[in-house]
N, C-alpha and C positions, 0 to 999 in steps of 0.2 A: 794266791791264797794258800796258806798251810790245812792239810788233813789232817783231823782231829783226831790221836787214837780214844778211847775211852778205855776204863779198867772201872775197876768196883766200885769206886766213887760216884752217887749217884750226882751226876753234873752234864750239862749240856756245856758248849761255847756257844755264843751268842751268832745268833741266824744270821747277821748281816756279814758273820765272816766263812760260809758257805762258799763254792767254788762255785765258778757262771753257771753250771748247770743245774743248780744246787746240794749239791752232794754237801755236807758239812761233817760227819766224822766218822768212823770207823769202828766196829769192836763193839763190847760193852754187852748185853744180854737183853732176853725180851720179857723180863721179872714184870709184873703189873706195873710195881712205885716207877719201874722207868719207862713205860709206857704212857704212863699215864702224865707223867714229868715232858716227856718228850710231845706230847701230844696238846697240852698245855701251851706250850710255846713253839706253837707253830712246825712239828719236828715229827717225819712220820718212818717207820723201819722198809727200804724195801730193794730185795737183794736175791741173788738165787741161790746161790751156796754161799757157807760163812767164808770171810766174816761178816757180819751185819755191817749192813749199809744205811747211813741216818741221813733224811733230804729234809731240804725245805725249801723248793725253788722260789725261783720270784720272775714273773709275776704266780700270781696261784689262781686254781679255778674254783668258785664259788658258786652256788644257789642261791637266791635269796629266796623260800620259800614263796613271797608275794609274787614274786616273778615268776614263777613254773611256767611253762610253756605247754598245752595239750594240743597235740596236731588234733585236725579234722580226722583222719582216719581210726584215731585214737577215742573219739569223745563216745562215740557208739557204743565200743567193747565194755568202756565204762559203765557208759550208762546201764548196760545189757548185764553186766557184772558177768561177765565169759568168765572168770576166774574166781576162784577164792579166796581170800585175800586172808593171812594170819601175821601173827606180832612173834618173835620167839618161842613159834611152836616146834620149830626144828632145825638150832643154830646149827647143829652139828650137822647137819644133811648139805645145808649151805655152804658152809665153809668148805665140806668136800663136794659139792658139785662146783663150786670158783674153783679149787683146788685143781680138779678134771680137764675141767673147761679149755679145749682148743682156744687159741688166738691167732689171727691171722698174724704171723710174720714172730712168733714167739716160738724159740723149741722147747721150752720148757715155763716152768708157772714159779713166782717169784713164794708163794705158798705150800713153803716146805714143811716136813712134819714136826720139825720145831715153830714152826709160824702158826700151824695148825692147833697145836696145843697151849699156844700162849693164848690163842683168843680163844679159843673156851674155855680157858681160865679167867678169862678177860669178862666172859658173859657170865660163868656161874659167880664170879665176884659184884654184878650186876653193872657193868660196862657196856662189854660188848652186846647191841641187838641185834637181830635179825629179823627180816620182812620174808615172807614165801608167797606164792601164790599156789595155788592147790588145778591140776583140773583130773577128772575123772578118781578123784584120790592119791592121784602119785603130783608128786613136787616137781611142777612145770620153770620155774621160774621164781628168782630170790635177789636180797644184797644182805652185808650184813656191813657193820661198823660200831663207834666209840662214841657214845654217848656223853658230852660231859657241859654241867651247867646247860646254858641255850644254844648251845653247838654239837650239832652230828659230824662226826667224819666220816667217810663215806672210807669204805675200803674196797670191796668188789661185787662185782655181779653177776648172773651168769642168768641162761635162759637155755630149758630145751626145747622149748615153742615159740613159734613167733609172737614176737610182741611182747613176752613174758614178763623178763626182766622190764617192760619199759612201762607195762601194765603196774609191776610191784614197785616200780622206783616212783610214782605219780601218786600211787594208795599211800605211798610209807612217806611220803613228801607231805603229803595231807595230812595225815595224822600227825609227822613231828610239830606241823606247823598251830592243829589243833594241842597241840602239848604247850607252845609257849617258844620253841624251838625259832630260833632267827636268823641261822648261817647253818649252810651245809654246804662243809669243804667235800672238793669233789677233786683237791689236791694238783692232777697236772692235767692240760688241754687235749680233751677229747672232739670231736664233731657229732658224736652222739649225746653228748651229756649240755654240749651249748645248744643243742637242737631243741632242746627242752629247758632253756631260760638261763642256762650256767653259764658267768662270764668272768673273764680274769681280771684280777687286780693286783694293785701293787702287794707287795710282803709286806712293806710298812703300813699298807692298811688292813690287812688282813692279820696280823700281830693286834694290832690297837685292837680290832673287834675281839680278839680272843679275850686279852686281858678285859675288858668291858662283858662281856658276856659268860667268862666263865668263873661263876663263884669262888 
């Protein structure tokens, strides 16, 4: 399969001609209209220096909100509300603590400070959300992602407590799903994110859902 360059033309190529891994094309900038183009059909940015790198593997990993999964060790904290839980009270704190955020076996964070400033342009354009959890008053734990129609995209998350992030990804699960909300792409296969009910499906049905769910 041929690499897609892009240039100023706002245009994707069509996902099913993406490389195995899903890589699909190259180039092009991270402007809202083409984020939000890209994100539409199934097409997300993720790269560590330019140039921008456009994916959209297949199979893909999905939520079905009705699905969530809450471990036993998990349902206490809950219930106990050990955390604070807020809605876009501090995208920007989030973004740069994903930003910070160690990963095992990564030397560096695909959340660079052109990445960082597309999506809080992405949130003040009222896009991008973010979820925090709060304890003792400092920012324990958060995700943030792309809101659009009845679909979340999930982009990252980070935690400086245990449980944190897993605490905010289950409140903010709950809530999109009291919003109306029915697919939260969680993009490529993790074991922590199928731990909690996300499982993969094909691209061609994860396409359909987009086009059906997103206005």
């Amino acid at each position: 399969m041929p690499l897609f360059a892009l240039d100023d033309e706002l245009i994707f190529p069509p996902v099913h001609l993406s490389m195995p891994d899903g890589l699909l094309a190259i180039g092009g900038d991270l402007s809202p209209a083409r984020l939000l183009l890209a994100y539409r059909n199934g097409i997300f940015p993720w790269y560590e220096e330019e140039p921008i790198l456009w994916w959209s593997p297949d199979p893909r990993l999905v939520l079905f909100p009705g699905e969530l999964r809450i471990s036993k060790s998990v349902k206490p904290m809950l219930k106990r509300n050990v955390f604070e839980f807020t809605i876009n009270k501090d995208f920007s704190g989030v973004i740069s603590a994903c930003r910070q955020k160690a990963r095992p076996g990564q030397d560096s964070t695909w959340i660079t400070t052109e990445v960082q400033a597309a999506y809080i342009k992405m949130h003040e354009l009222g896009h991008a959300h973010s979820a925090e959890v709060w304890q003792d008053g400092k920012l324990a734990g958060g995700l943030y992602g792309i809101k659009m129609g009845k679909v979340f995209f999930g982009e990252s998350m980070f935690s400086h407590v245990s449980n944190a992030s897993r605490y905010a990804f289950i409140r903010y699960v709950q809530q999109l799903q009291s919003e109306g909300i029915e697919l939260i792409d969680c993009q490529v296969q993790t074991d922590y994110l199928e731990s909690m009910g996300a499982r993969m499906i094909p691209r061609r049905m994860f396409i359909q859902l987009l086009q059906t769910l997103i206005n």
